[in-house]
PDB file with SEQRES, HELIX, SHEET and CRYST1 records, atoms N, CA, C and O in Angstrom:
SEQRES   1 A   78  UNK UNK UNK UNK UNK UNK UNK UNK UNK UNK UNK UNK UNK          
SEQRES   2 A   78  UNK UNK UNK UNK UNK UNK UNK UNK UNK UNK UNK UNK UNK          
SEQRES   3 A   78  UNK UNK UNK UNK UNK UNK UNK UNK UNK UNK UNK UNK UNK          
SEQRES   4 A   78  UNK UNK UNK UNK UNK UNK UNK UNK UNK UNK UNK UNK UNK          
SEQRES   5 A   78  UNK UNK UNK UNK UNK UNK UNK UNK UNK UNK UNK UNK UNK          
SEQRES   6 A   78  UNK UNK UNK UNK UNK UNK UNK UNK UNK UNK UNK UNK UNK          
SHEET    1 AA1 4 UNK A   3  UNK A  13  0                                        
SHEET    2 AA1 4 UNK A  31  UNK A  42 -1                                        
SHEET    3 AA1 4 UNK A  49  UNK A  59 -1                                        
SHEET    4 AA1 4 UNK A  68  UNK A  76 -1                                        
CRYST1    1.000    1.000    1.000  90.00  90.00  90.00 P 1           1          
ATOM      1  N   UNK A   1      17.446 -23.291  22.765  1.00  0.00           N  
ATOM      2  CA  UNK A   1      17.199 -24.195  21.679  1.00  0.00           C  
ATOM      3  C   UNK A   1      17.968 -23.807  20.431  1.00  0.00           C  
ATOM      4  O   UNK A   1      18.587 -22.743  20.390  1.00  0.00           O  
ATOM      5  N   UNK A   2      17.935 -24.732  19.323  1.00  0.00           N  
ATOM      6  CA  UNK A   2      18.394 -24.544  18.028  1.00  0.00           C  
ATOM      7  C   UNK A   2      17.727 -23.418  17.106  1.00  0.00           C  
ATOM      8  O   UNK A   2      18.306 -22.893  16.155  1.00  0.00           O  
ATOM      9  N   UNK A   3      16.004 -23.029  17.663  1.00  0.00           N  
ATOM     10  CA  UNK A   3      15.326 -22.547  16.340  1.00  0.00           C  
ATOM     11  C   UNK A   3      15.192 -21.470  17.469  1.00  0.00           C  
ATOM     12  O   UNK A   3      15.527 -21.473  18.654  1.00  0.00           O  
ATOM     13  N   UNK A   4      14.339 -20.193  16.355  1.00  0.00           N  
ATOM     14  CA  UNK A   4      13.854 -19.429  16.764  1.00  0.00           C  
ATOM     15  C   UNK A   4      13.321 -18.271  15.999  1.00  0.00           C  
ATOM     16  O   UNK A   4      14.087 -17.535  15.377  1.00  0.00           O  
ATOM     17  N   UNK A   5      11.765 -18.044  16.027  1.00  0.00           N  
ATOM     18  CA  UNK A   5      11.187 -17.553  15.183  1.00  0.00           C  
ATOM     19  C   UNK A   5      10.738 -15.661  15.468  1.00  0.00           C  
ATOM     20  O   UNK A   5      10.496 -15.396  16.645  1.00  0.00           O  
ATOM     21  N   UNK A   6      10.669 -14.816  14.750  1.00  0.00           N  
ATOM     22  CA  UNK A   6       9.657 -13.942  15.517  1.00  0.00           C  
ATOM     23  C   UNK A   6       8.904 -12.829  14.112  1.00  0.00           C  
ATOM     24  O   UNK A   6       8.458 -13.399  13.117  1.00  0.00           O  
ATOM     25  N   UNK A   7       8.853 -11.338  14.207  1.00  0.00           N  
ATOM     26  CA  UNK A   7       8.746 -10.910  13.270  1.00  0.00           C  
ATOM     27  C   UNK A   7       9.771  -9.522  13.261  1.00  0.00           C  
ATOM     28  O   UNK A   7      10.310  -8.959  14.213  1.00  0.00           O  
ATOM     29  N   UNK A   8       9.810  -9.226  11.881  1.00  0.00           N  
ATOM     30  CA  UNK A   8      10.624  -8.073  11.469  1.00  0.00           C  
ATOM     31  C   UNK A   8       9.437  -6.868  11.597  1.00  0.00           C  
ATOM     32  O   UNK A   8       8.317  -7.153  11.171  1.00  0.00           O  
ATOM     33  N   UNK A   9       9.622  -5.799  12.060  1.00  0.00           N  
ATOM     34  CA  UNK A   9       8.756  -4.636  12.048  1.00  0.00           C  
ATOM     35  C   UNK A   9       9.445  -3.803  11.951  1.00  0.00           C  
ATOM     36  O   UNK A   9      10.350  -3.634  12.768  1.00  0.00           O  
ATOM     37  N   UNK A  10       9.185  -2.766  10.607  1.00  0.00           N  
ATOM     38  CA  UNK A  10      10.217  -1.209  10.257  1.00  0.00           C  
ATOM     39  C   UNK A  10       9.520  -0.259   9.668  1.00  0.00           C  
ATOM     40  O   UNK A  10       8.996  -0.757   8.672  1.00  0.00           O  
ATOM     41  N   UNK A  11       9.225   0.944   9.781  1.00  0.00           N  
ATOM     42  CA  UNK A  11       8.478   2.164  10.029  1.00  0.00           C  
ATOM     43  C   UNK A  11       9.537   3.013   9.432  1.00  0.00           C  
ATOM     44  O   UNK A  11      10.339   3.111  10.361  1.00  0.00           O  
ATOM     45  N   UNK A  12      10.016   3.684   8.434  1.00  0.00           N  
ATOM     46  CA  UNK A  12      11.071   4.794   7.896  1.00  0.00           C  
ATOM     47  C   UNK A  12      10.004   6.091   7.309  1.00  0.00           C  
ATOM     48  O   UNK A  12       9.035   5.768   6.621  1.00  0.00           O  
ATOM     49  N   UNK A  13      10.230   7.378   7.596  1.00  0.00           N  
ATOM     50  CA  UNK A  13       9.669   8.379   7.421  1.00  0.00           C  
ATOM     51  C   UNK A  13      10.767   9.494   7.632  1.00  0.00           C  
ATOM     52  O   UNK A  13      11.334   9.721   8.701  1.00  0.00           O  
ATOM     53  N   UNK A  14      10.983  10.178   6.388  1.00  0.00           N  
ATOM     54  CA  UNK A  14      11.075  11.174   5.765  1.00  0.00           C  
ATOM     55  C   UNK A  14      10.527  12.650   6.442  1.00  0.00           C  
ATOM     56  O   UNK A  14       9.413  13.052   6.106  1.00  0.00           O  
ATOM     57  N   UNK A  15      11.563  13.638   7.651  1.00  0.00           N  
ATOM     58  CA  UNK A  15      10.779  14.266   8.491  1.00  0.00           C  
ATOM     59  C   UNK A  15      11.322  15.238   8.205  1.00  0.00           C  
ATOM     60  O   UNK A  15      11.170  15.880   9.244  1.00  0.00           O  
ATOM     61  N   UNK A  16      12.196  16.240   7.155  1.00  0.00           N  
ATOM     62  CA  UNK A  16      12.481  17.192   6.669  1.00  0.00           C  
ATOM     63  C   UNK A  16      12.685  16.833   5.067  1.00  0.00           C  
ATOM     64  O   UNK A  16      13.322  15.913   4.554  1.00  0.00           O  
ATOM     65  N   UNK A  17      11.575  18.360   4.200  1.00  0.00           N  
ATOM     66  CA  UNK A  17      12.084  18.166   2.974  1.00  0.00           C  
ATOM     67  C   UNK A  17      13.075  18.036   1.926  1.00  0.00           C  
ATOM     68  O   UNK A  17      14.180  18.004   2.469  1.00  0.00           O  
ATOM     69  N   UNK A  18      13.171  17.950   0.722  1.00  0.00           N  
ATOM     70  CA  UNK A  18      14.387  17.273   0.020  1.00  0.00           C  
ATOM     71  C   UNK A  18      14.730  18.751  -0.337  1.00  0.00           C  
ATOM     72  O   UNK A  18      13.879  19.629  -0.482  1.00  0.00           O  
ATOM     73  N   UNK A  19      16.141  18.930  -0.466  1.00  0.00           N  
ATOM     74  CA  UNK A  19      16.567  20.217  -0.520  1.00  0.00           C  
ATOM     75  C   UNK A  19      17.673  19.804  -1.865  1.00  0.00           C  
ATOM     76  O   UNK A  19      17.902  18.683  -2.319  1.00  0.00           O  
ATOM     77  N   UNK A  20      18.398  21.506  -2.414  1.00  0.00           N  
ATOM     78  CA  UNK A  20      18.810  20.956  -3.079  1.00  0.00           C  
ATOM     79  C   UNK A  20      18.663  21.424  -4.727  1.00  0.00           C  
ATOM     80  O   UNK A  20      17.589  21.038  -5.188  1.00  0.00           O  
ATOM     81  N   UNK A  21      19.420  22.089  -5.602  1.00  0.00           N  
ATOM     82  CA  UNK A  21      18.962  21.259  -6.879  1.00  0.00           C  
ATOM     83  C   UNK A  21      18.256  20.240  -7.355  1.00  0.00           C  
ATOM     84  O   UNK A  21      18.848  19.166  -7.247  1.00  0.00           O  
ATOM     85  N   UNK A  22      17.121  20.184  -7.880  1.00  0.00           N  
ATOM     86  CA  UNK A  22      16.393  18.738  -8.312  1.00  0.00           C  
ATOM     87  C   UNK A  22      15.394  18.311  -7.768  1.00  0.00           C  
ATOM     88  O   UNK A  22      14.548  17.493  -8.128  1.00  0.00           O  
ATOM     89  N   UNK A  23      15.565  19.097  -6.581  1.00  0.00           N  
ATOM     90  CA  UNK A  23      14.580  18.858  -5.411  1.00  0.00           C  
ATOM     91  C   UNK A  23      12.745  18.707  -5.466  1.00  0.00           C  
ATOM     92  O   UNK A  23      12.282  19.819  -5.210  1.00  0.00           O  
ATOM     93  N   UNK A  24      11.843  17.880  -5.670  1.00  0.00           N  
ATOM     94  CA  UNK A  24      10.822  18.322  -5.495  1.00  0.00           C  
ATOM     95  C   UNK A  24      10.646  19.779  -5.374  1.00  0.00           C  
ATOM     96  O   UNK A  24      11.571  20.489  -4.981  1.00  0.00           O  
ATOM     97  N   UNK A  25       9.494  20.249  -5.697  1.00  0.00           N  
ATOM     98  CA  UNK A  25       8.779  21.649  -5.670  1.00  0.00           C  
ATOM     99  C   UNK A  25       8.074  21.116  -3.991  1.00  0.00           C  
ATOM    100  O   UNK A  25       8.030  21.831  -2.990  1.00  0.00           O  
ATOM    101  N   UNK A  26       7.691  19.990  -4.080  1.00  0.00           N  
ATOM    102  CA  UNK A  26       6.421  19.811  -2.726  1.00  0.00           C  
ATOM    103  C   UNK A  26       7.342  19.139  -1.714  1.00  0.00           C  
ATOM    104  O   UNK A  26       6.815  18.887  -0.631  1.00  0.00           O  
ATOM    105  N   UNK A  27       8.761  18.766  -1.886  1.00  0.00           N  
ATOM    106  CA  UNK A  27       9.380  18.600  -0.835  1.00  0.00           C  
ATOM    107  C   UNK A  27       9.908  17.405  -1.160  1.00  0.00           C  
ATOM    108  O   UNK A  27      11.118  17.181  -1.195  1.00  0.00           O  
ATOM    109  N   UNK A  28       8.698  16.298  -1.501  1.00  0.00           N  
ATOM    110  CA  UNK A  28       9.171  14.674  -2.161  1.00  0.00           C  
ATOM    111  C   UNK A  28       9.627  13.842  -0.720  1.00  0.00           C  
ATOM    112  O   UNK A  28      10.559  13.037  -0.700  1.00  0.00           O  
ATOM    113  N   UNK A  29       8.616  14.264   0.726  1.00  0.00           N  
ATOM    114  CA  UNK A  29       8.923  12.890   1.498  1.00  0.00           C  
ATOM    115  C   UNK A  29       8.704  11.850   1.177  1.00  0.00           C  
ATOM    116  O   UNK A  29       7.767  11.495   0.461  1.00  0.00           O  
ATOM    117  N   UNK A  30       9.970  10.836   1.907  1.00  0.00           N  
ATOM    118  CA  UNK A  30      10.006   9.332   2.043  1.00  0.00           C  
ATOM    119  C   UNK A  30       8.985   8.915   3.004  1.00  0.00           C  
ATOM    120  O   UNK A  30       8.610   9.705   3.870  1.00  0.00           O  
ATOM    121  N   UNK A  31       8.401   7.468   2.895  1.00  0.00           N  
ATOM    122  CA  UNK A  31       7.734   7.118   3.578  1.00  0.00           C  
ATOM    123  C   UNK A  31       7.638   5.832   3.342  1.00  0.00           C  
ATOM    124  O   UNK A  31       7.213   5.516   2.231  1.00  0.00           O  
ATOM    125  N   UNK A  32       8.076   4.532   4.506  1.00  0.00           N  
ATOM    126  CA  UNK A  32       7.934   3.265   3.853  1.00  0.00           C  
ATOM    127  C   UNK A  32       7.754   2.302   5.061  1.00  0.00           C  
ATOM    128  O   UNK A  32       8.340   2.506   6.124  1.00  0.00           O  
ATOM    129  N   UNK A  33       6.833   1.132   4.839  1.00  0.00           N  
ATOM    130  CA  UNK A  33       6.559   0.321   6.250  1.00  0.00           C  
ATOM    131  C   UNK A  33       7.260  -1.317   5.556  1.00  0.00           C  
ATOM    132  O   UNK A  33       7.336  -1.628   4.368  1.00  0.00           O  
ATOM    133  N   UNK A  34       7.556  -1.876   6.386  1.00  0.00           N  
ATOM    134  CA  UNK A  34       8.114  -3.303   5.738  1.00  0.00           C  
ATOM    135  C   UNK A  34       7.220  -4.143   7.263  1.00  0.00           C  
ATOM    136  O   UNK A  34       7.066  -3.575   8.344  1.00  0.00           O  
ATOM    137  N   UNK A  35       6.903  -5.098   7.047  1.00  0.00           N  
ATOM    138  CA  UNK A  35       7.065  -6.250   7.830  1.00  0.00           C  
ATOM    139  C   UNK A  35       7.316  -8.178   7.347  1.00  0.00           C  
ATOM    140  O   UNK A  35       7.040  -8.910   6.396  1.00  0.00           O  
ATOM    141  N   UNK A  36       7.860  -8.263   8.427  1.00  0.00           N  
ATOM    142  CA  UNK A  36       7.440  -9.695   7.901  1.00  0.00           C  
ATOM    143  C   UNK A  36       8.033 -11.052   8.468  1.00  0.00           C  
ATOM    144  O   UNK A  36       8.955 -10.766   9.232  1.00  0.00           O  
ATOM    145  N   UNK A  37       7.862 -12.314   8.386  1.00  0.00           N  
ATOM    146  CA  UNK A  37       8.622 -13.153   9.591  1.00  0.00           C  
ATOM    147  C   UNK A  37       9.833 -13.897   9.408  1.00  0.00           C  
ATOM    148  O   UNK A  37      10.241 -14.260   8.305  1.00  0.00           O  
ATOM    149  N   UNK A  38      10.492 -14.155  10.670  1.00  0.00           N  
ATOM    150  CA  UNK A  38      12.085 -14.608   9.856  1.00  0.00           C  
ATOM    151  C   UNK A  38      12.155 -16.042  10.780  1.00  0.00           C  
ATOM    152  O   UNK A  38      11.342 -16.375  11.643  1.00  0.00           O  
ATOM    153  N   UNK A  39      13.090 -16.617  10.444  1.00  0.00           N  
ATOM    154  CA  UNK A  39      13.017 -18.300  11.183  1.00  0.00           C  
ATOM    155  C   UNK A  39      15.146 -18.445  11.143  1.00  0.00           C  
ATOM    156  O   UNK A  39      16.007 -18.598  10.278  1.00  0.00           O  
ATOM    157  N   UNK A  40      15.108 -18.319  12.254  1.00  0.00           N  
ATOM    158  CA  UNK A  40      16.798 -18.765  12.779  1.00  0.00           C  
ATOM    159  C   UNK A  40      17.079 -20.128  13.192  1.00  0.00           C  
ATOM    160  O   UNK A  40      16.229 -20.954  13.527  1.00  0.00           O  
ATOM    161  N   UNK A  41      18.465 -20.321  13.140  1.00  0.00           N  
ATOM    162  CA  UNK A  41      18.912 -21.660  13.056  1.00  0.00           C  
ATOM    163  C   UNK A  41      20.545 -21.725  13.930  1.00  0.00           C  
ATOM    164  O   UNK A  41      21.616 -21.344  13.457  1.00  0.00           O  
ATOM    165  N   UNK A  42      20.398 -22.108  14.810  1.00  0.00           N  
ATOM    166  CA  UNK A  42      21.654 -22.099  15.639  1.00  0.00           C  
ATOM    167  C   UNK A  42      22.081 -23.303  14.994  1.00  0.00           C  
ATOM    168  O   UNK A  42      21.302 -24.255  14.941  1.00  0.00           O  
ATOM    169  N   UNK A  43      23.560 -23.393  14.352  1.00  0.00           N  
ATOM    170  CA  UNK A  43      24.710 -24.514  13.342  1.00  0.00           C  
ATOM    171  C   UNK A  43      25.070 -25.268  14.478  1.00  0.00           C  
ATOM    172  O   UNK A  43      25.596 -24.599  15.367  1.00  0.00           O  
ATOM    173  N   UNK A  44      24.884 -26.931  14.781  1.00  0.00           N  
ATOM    174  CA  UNK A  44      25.145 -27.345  15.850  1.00  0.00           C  
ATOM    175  C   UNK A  44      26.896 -27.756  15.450  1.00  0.00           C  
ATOM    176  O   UNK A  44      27.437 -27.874  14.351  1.00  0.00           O  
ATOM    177  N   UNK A  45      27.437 -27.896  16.810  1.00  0.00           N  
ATOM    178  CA  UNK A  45      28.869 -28.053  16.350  1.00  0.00           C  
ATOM    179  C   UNK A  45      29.663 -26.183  16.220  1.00  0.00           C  
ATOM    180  O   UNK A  45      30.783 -25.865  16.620  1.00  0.00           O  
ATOM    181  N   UNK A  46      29.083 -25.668  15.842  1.00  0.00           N  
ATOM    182  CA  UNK A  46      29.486 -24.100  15.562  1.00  0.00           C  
ATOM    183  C   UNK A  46      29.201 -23.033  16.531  1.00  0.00           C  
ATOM    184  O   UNK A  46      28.181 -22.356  16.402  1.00  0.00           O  
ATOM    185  N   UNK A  47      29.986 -22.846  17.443  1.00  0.00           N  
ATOM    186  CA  UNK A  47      29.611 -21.753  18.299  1.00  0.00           C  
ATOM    187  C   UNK A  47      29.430 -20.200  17.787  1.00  0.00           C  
ATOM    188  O   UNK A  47      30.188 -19.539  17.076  1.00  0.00           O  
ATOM    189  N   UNK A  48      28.407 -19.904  18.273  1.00  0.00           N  
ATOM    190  CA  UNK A  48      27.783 -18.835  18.106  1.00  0.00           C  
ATOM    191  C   UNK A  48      27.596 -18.554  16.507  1.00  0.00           C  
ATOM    192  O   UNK A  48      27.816 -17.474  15.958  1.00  0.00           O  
ATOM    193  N   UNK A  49      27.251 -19.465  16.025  1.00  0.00           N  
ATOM    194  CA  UNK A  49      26.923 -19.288  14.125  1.00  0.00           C  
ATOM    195  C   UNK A  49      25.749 -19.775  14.027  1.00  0.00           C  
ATOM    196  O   UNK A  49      25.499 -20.871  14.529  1.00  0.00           O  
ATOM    197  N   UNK A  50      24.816 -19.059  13.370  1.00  0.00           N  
ATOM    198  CA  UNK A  50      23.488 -19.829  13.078  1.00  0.00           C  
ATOM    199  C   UNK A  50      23.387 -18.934  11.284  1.00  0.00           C  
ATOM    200  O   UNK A  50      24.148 -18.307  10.548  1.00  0.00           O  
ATOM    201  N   UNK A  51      22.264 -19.298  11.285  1.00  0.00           N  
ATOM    202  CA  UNK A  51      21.423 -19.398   9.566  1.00  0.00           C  
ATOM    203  C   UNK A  51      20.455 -18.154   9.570  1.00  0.00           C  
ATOM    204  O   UNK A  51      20.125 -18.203  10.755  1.00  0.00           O  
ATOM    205  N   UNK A  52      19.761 -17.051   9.044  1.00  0.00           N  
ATOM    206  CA  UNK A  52      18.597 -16.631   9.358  1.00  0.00           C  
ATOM    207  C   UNK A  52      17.811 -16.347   8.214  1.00  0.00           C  
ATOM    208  O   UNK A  52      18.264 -15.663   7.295  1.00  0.00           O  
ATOM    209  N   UNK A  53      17.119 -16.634   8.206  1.00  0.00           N  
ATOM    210  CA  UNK A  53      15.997 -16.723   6.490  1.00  0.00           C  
ATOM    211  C   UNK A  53      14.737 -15.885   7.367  1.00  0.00           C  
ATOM    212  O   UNK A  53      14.043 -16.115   8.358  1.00  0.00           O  
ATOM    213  N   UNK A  54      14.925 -14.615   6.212  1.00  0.00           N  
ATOM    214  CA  UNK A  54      13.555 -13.842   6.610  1.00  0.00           C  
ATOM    215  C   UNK A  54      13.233 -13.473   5.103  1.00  0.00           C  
ATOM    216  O   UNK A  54      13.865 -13.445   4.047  1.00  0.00           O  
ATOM    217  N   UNK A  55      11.438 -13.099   5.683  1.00  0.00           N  
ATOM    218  CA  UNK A  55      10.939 -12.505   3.963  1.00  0.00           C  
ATOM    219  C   UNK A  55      10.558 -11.091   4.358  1.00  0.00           C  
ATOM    220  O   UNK A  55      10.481 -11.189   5.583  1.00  0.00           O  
ATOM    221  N   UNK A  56      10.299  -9.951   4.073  1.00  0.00           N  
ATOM    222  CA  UNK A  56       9.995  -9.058   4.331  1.00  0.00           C  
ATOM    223  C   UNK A  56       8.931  -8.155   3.277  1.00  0.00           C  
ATOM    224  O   UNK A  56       9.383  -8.134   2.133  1.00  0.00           O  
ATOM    225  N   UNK A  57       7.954  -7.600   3.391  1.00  0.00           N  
ATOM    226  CA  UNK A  57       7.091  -7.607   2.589  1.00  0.00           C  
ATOM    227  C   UNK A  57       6.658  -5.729   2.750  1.00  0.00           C  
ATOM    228  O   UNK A  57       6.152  -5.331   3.799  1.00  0.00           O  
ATOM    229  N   UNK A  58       6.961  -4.690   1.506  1.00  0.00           N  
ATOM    230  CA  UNK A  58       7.202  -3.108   2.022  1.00  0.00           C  
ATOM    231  C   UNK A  58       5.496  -2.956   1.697  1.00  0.00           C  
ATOM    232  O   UNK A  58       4.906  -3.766   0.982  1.00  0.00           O  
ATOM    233  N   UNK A  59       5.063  -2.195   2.118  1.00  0.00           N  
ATOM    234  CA  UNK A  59       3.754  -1.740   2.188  1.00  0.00           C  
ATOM    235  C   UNK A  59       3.263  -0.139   2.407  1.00  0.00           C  
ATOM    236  O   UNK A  59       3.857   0.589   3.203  1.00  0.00           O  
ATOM    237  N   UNK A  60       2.403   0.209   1.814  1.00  0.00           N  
ATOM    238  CA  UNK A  60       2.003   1.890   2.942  1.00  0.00           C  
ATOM    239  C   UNK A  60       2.871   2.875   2.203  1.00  0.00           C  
ATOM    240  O   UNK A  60       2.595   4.061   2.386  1.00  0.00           O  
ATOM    241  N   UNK A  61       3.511   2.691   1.690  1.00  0.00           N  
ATOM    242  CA  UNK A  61       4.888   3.684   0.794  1.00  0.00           C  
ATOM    243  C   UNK A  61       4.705   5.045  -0.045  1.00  0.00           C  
ATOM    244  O   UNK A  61       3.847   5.262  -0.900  1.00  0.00           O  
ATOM    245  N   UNK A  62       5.431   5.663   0.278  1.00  0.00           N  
ATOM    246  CA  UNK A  62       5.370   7.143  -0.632  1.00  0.00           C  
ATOM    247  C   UNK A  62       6.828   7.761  -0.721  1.00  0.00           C  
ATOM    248  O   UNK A  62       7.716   8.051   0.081  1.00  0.00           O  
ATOM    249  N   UNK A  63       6.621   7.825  -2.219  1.00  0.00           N  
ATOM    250  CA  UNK A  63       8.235   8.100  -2.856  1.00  0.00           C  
ATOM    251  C   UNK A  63       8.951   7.200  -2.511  1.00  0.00           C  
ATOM    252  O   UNK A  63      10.037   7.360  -1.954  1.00  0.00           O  
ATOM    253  N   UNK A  64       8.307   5.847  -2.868  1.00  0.00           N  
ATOM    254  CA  UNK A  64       9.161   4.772  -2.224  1.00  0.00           C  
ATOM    255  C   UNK A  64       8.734   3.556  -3.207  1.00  0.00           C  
ATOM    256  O   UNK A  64       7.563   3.544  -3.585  1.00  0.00           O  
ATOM    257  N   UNK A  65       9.777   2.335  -3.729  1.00  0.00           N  
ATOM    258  CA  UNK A  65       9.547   1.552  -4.048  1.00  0.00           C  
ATOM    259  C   UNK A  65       8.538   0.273  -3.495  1.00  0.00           C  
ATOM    260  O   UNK A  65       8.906  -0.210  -2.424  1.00  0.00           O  
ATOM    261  N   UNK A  66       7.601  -0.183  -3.965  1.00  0.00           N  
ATOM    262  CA  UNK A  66       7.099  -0.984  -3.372  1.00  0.00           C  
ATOM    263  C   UNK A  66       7.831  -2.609  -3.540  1.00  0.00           C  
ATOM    264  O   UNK A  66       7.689  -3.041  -4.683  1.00  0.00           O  
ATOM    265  N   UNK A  67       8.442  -3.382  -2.765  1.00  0.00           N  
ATOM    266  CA  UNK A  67       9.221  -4.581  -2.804  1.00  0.00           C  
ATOM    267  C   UNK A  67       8.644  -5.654  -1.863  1.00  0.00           C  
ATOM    268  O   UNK A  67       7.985  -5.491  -0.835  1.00  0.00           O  
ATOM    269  N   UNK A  68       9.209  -7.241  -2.696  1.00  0.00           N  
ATOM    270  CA  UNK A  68       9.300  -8.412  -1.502  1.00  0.00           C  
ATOM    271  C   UNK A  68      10.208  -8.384  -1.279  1.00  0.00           C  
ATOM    272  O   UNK A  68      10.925  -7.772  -2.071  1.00  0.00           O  
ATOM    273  N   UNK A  69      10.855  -9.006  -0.064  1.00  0.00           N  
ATOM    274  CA  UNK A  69      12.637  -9.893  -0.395  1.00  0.00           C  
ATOM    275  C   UNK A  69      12.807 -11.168   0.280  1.00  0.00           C  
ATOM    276  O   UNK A  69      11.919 -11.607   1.011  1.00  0.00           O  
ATOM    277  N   UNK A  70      13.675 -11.661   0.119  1.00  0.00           N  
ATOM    278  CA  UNK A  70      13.969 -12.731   1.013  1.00  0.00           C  
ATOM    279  C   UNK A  70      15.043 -13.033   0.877  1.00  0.00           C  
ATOM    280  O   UNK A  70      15.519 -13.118  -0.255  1.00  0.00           O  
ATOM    281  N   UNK A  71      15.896 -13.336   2.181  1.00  0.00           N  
ATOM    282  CA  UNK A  71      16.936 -12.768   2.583  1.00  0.00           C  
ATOM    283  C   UNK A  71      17.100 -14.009   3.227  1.00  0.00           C  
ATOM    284  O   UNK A  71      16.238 -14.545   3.924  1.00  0.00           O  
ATOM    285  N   UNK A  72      18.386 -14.524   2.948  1.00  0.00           N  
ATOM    286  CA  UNK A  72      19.013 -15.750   4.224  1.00  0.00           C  
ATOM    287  C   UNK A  72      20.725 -15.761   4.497  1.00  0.00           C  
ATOM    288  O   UNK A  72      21.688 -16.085   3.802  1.00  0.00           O  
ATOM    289  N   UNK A  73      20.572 -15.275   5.771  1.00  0.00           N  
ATOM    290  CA  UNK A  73      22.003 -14.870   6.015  1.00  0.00           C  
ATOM    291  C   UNK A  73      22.995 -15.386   6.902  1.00  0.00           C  
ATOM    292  O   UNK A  73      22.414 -16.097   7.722  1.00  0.00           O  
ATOM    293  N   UNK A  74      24.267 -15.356   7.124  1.00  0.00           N  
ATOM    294  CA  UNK A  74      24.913 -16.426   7.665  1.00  0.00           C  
ATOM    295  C   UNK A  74      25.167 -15.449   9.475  1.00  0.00           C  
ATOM    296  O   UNK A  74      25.433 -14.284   9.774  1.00  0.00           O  
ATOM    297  N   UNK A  75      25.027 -16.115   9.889  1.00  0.00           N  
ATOM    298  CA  UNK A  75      25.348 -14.950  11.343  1.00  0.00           C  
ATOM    299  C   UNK A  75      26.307 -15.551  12.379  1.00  0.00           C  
ATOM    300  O   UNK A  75      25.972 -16.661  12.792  1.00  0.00           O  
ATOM    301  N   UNK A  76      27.513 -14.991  12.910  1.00  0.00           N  
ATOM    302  CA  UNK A  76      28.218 -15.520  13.553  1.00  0.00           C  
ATOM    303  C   UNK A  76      29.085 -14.268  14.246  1.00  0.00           C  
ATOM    304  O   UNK A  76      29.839 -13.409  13.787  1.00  0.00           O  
ATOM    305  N   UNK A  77      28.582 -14.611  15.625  1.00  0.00           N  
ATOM    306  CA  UNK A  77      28.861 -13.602  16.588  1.00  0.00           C  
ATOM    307  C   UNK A  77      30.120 -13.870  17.952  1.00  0.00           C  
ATOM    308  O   UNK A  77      30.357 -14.906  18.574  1.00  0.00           O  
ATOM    309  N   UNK A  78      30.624 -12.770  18.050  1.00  0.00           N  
ATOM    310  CA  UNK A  78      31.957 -12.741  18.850  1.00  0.00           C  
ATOM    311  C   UNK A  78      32.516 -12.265  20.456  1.00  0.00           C  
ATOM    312  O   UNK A  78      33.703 -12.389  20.759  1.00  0.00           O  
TER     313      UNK A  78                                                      
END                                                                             
């Protein structure tokens, strides 16, 4: 088909401390979860090019910014 939906799932963790000049005293791990759902669009007429609009939403975080985004990107594969 033309559409196609599913979800984004990403888990990043910080598994050796920050070293270094500047460095935390306690080490200063990363730690950050994102999820969230995206909706694709196959370009009719355009082989192998579609559309992809996702939102992604960070959650759970340490030493980490908490963010939304939303993201729509052009994709065309070879």
């Amino acid at each position: 088909g033309k559409w196609a939906f599913g979800a984004n799932v990403l888990t990043i963790r910080q598994t050796t401390d920050d070293t270094g000049k500047g460095a935390a005293a306690d080490g200063n791990r990363y730690t950050n979860n994102s999820f969230g759902p995206f909706l694709t669009y196959k370009i009719p007429g355009q082989d192998n090019t579609g559309l992809n609009l996702h939102y992604t939403n960070n959650f759970g975080g340490s030493n980490a910014t908490a963010s939304r985004a939303v993201q729509l990107k052009l994709i065309k594969t070879w």
